[in-house]
N, C-alpha and C positions, 0 to 999 in steps of 0.2 A: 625317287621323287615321292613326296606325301601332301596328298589333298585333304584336306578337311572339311568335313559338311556335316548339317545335323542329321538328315537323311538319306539315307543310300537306298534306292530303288533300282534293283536288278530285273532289268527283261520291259523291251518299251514297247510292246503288245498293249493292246484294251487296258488288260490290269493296271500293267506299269504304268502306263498313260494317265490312267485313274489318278493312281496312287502319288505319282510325280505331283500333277497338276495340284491334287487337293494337299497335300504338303506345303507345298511352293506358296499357296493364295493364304495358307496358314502364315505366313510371313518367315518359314523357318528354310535356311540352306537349303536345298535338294537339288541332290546329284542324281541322274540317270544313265543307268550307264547298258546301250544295247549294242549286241553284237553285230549286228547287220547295219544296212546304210539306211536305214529306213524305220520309222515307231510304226507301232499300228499291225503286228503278228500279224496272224490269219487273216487279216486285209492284204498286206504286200505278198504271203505266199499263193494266196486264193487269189485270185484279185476278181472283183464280181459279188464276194462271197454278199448274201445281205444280212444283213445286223437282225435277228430272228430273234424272240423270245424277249423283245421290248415293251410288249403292247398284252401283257396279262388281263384278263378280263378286256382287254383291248382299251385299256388305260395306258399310258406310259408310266415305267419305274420310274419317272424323274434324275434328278442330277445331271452328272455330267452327260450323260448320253443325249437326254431331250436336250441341253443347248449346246450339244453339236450337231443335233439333226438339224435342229430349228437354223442354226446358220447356212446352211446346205441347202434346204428348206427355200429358205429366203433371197437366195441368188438366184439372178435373173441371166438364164435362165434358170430355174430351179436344179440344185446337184444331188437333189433325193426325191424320194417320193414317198408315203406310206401307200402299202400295198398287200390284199390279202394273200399268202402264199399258197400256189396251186398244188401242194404234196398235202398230207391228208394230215390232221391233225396239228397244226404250225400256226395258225391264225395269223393274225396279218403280220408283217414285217416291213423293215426300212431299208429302202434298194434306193443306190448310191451309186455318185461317179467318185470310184477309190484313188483315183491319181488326188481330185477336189478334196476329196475326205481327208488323204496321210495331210495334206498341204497345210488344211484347215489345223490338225491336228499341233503341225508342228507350230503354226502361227500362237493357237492357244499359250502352248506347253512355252514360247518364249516371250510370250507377253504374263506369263505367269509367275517367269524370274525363273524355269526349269534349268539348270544347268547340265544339257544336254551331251553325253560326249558316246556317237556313234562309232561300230570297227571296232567298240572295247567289252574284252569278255572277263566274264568274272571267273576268279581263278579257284582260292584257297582262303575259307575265312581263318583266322586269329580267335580263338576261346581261350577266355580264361573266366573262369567261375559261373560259369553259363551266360557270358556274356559275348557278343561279337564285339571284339575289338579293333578287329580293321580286317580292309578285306584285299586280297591280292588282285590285279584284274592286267591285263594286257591289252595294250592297241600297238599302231605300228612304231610307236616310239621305246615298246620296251615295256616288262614289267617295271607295276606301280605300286601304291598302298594306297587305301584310302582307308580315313579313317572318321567315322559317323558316330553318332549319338543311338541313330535306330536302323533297322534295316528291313528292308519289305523286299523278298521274294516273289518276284512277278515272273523268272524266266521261264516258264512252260515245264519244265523237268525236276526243279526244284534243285538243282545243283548245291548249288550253296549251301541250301537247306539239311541236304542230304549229309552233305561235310559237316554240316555242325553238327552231327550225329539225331536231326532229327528223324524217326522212326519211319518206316514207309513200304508203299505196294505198291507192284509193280502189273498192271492191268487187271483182270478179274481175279477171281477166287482161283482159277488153273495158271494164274500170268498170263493168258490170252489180252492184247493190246487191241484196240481197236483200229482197222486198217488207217492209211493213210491216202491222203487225196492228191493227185494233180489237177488242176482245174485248165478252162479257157474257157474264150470268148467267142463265137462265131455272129460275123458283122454282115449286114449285106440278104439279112435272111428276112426271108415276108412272113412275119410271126403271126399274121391274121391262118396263112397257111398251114404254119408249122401247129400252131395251138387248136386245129381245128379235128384233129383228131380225137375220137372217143377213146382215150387209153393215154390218162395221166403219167404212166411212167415208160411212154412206146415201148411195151410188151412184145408186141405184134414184130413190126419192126428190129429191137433187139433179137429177137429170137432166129428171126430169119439169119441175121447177121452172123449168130452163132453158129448156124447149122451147116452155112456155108463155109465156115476157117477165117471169116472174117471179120467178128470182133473176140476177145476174150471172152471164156465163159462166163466172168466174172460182172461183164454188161447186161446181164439178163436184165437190169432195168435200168433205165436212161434217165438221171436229174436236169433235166431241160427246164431252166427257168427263165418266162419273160426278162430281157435288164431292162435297167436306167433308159435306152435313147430305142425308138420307134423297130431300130432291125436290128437289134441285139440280141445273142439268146444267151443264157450264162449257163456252160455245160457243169456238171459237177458227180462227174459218171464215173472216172476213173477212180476207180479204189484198188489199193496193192495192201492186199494181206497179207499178218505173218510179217510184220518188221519191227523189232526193237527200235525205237524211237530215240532209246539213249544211245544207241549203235551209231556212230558218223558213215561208217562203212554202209550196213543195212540201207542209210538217208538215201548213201551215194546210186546205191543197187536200185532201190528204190524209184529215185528222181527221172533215174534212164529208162527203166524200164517204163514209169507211166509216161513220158514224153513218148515215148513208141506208138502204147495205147492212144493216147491222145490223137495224133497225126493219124492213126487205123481210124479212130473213132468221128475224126471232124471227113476225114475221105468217103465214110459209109455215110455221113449224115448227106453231104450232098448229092450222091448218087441215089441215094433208095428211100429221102425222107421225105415230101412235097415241101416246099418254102425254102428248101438248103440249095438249088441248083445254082444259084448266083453269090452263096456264099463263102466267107472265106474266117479260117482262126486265127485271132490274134490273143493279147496277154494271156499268154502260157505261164504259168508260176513258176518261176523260176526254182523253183525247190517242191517238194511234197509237203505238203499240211498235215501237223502231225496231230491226233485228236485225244491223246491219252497215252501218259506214260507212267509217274511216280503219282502217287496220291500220298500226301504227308499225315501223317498221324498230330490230330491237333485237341483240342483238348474236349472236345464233341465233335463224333463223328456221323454226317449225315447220312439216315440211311433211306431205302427206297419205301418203307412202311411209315418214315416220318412226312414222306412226299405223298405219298397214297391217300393220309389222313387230311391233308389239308393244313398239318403243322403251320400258327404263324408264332415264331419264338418271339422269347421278350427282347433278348437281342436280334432278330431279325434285320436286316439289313440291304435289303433288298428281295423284291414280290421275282414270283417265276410261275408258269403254269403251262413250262416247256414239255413235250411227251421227252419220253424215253427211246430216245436217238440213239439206237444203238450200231454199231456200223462194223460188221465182218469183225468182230470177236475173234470165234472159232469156228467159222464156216461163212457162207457166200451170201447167209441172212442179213438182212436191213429191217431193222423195224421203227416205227415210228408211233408207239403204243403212248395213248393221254394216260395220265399221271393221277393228274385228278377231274373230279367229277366237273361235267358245264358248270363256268358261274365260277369255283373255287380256284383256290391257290396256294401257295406254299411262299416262306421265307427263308432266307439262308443265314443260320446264325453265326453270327462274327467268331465264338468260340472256335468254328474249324475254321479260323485263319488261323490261328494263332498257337504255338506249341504248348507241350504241357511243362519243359525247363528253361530254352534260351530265354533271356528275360528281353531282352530289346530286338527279338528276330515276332516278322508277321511274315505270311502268307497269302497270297491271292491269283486266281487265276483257276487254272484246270489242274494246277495242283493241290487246290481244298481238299480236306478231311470227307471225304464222302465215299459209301460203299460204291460196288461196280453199279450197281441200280439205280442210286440217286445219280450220281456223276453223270449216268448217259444224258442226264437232264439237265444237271444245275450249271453246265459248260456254254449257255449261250452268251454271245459278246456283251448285250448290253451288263449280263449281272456279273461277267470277269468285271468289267470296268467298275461297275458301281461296288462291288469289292474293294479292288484298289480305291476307288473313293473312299470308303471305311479307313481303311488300312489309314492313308496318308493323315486321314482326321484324324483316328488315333495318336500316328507319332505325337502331333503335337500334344496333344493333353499326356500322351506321356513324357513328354520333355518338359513341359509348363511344369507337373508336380513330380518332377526323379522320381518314375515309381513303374516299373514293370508294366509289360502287357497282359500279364495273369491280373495287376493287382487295379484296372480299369476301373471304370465306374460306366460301366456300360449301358443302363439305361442313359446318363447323360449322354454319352457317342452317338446313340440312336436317336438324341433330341438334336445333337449340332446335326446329322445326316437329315433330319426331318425340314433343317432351319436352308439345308439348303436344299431342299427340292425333292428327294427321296419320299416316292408313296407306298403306303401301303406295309409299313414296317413298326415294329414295335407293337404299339397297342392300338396304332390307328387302322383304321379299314384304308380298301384302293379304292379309289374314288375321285 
């Protein structure tokens, strides 16, 4: 069997979401095609996780992100909140009920004409003359073909990308990956209690826990954040180092082992934490949240001295002023270091989406063109998304005038990104 569309969007994460959506409202075909039962990545593995790094100078990046907050927002009762984040250096963020959130998500994505098809993974592209010709992809009816006009790389690892022979890293400068997360929930908790502690990341507490065999050493600090609903708290503590991300094997090893932690870690909370005595964990991720694997080699690659500076590119594409989130690399460190000075900010320029041969392949997501420095940074959900928003608005102007992703006219991309809601990008200020 062969499908036809003008755009093929691999990986229905943030990006793909992005990317689908803005495609689609461009009036052209767009196929989606995500492996799991569910769009919305690191919301369905994390679940809890909040949308962080939206609110630059504590403005919003606009586009798609602001009117999906704003519809979450706007239900009564309300399904989000903005909210400053209590970890040091994060400034405020958008905390979510994620069942609300996927729901909303997919509601969009088919009122935008997406041509959704979950359970389908992409296989093996088709090159000839640097061009993606069609791409292999499986669900449970069997390999397929599909075959597109353009293709956007949104699946987290860059798979596709990677088979097209585009160029690529794999974690730092040594290949150290940054750990991966299992998350959960704990409901039923008196957060007036719990938050009333002088020690942001229960130090005190962890340590005790370690000393006695009963949590991992790797707990030395507890991400305990306020959620969405009055006795919520969203844990985000468990991290497992040391796993290849492109590894299935590694995922599996992985997956089990933090479920363990997990279950240690919600037992100690209610026994030795005040506010946890009556509570209990639910949405456990059903998988680990992987935070870094491939980085694609694209045709400018962002690095941590262009984020330092305050870079705003002329194709810029979206505003950021995330710290440098960097997470168990190559050791048990977390750090959370500002980027740039109070007040400033950085953009991310559209060039690292996009290769320096396939002609009709983009890029978006946490596998941009970005050193290990910039990356711990430019990986927050709202600017994956607003990426794929880029991306999708390209395809069309590159299908309107048959003319490659090298051969753009990129200030215009950054005038339609501006026409729809995108601040703070190109030549204009955030504001």
């Amino acid at each position: 069997m062969t499908v036809q569309t003008d755009v093929l969007v691999i990986g229905g994460g943030t990006a793909g979401f992005g990317a689908a959506v803005a495609a689609a409202r461009m009036g052209l075909p767009t196929t989606l095609l995500e492996a799991t039962q569910k769009i919305g990545g690191v919301m369905a593995f994390c679940p809890g996780m909040p949308w962080g790094a939206a609110f630059p100078n504590d403005v919003c990046v606009g586009g798609l992100i602001q009117e999906l907050t704003e519809k979450l927002q706007n239900m009564s009762p309300p399904a989000a909140v903005k909210r400053d984040c209590t970890l040091a250096n994060f400034g405020p963020e958008i905390i979510y009920d994620h069942d609300i959130a996927i729901t909303t998500m997919f509601d969009i994505a088919e009122q935008s004409g997406v041509d959704l098809r979950l359970g389908a993974t992409a296989l093996t592209p088709d090159i000839k003359d640097d061009m993606v010709m069609g791409v292999t992809f499986c669900d449970r009816r069997g390999v397929q073909t599909i075959k597109p006009k353009v293709v956007i790389d949104c699946s987290g690892d860059g798979d596709i990308s990677a088979k097209a022979g585009v160029p690529y890293s794999l974690g730092d400068e040594n290949g150290n990956m940054m750990g991966v997360s299992l998350t959960f929930t704990m409901i039923g908790a008196d957060c007036e209690k719990v938050f009333a502690q002088n020690d942001p990341y229960f130090t005190k507490f962890a340590q005790k826990g370690i000393d006695e065999g009963r949590l991992h050493p790797d707990l030395a600090q507890l991400y305990l954040m306020r959620g969405l609903y009055q006795d919520a708290v969203f844990c985000n503590s468990v991290v497992i180092r040391g796993v290849d991300g492109t590894n299935p094997k590694n995922i599996s090893t992985a997956t089990q082992e933090g479920r363990r932690r997990c279950v240690q870690l919600a037992q100690f909370l209610r026994s030795d934490v005040p506010g946890f005595e009556n509570a209990r964990m639910t949405s456990l991720g059903p998988t680990v949240g992987v935070r870094e694997t491939r980085k694609l080699k694209g045709i400018y690659t962002v690095t941590g001295d262009d984020l330092a500076k305050g870079t705003k590119f002329p194709d810029g594409i979206v505003a950021c002023d995330n710290p440098i989130d960097d997470v168990m690399r190559s050791s048990s460190d977390m750090t959370h270091e500002a980027i740039v000075d109070s007040g400033s900010y950085y953009t991310i320029p559209f060039r690292s989406l996009m290769p320096e041969k396939i002609k009709n392949l983009m890029f978006a997501g946490r596998i941009i063109s970005a050193d290990a420095t910039a990356f711990a940074s430019v990986r927050g959900m709202p600017q994956c998304m607003a990426m794929g928003q880029a991306c999708g608005t390209a395809a069309a102007q590159m299908i309107e005038k048959n003319i490659s992703v090298q051969r753009l006219d990129l200030e215009s991309l950054v005038r339609s990104l501006q026409a729809q809601g995108l601040r703070g990008i190109g030549r204009e200020t955030l504001q």
